[in-house]
N, C-alpha and C positions, 0 to 999 in steps of 0.2 A: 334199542332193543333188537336184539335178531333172533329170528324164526326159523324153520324149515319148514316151507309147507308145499304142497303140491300147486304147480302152476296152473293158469287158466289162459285161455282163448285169449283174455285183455293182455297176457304176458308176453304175445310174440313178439311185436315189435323190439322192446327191449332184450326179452331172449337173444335174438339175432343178431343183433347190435354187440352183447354180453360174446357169444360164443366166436361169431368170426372178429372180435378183436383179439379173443384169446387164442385161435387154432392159423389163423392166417396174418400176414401183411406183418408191416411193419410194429403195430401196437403189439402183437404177439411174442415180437423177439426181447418185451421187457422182462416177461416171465421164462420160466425153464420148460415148459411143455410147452412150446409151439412147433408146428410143423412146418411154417415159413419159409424153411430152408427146404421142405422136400416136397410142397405142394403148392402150386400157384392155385388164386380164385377164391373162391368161397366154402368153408365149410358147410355152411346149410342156408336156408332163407326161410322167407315165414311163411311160404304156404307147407315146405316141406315139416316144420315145428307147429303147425296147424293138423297137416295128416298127424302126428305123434297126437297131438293131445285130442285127437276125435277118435283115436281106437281104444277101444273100453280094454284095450289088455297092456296099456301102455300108461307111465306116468312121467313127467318132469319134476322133480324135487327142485324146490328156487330155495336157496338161503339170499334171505330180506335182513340187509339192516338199515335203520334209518328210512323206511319206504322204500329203497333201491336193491334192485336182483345184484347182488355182488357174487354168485357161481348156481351153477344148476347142474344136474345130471340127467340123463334119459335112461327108465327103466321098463322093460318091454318081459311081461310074460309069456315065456313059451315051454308047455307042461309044467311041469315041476320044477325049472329053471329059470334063472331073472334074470336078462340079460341087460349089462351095464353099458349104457355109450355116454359119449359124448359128457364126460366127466369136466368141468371148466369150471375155474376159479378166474375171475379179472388179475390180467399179469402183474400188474402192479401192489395185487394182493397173495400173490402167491408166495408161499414159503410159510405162511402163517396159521397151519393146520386147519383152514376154512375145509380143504380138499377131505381130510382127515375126516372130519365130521361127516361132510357129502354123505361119504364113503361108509362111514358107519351106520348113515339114515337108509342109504340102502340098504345095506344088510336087513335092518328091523323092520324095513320095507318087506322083503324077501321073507322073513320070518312071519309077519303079519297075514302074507299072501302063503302058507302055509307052503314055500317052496325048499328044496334040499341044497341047492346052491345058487351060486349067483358066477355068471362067467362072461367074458368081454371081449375082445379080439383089439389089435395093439398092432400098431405097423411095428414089424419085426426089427427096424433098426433104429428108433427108438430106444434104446437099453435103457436107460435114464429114468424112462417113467415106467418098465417093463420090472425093474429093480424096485421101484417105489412099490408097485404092486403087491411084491413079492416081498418084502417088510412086512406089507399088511396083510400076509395069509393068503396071497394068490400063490397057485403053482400054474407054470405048463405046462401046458396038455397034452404038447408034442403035436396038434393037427395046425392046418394052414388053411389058407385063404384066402386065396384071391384078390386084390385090390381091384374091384370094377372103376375103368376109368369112364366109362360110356354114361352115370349119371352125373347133370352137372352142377347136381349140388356136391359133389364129391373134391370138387376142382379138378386140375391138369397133375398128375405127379412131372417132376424133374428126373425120376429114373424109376428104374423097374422096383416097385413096391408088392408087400406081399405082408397079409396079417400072421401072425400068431392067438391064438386062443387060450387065455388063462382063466383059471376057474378055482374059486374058493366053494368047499363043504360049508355050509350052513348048519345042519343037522345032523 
């Protein structure tokens, strides 16, 4: 049976495990979204998926099937805005509209939390998943920003990196 339910404190370990096998290293490069090639280190760790799930304006959505986190997303309230990170499906499961769904839970997420859109930032060379987005009702925004290399849960980039910002209307 699988669920979408919002994660809890019991869930970092395996979170962490789930997201840097999907964003980083070697187990990353089985699926089409990894950044392997443009970041060394780590995606995130569990005290930094520990601050997310203690801020009351903040939520992880885990799709569970069989007892096991097979992808999660991070959604962070800011005003009337829901910001989408850290979207990850297990590489080995990707291609099988798990992402799809994520992706929809936030939306009803965002609608529940009575917000007007939802919007993300996407390293800008990327196209691959910046294209997937935009199938599903993202546009660019046209604004930028910044890849901070200074935290280290961020990892090292391999060359100069820079966000893009896409944002779907909700209402």
């Amino acid at each position: 049976m699988k669920q979408i339910i919002a994660a809890t404190i019991d869930d970092v370990p395996e979170l962490s495990v789930l997201i840097n096998s999907a964003y980083r290293g070697k187990t990353a490069k089985q699926g089409w979204t990894t950044e392997a090639d443009l970041i060394d280190g780590t995606r995130t760790d569990e005290n930094g998926l520990t601050e997310i799930l203690r801020d009351p304006e903040a939520t992880i959505l885990k799709y569970v099937e069989n007892q096991k986190i097979l992808a999660c997303v991070e959604l962070i309230r800011e005003d009337d805005k829901l910001y989408l990170g850290m979207l990850t499906v297990s590489p080995v499961l990707q291609g099988k509209g798990i992402g799809k769904e994520l992706l929809h839970s936030a939306e009803q997420e965002a609608l529940k939390q009575n917000c007007n859109s939802i919007f993300m930032t996407v390293i800008s060379v990327r196209t691959e998943l910046i294209d997937w987005y935009v199938r599903h009702g993202y546009t660019n925004t046209g604004k930028r920003k910044p890849f901070l290399t200074s935290h280290p849960r961020l990892g090292q980039p391999r060359q100069q990196l820079e966000f893009i910002v896409l944002e779907k209307k909700i209402k």
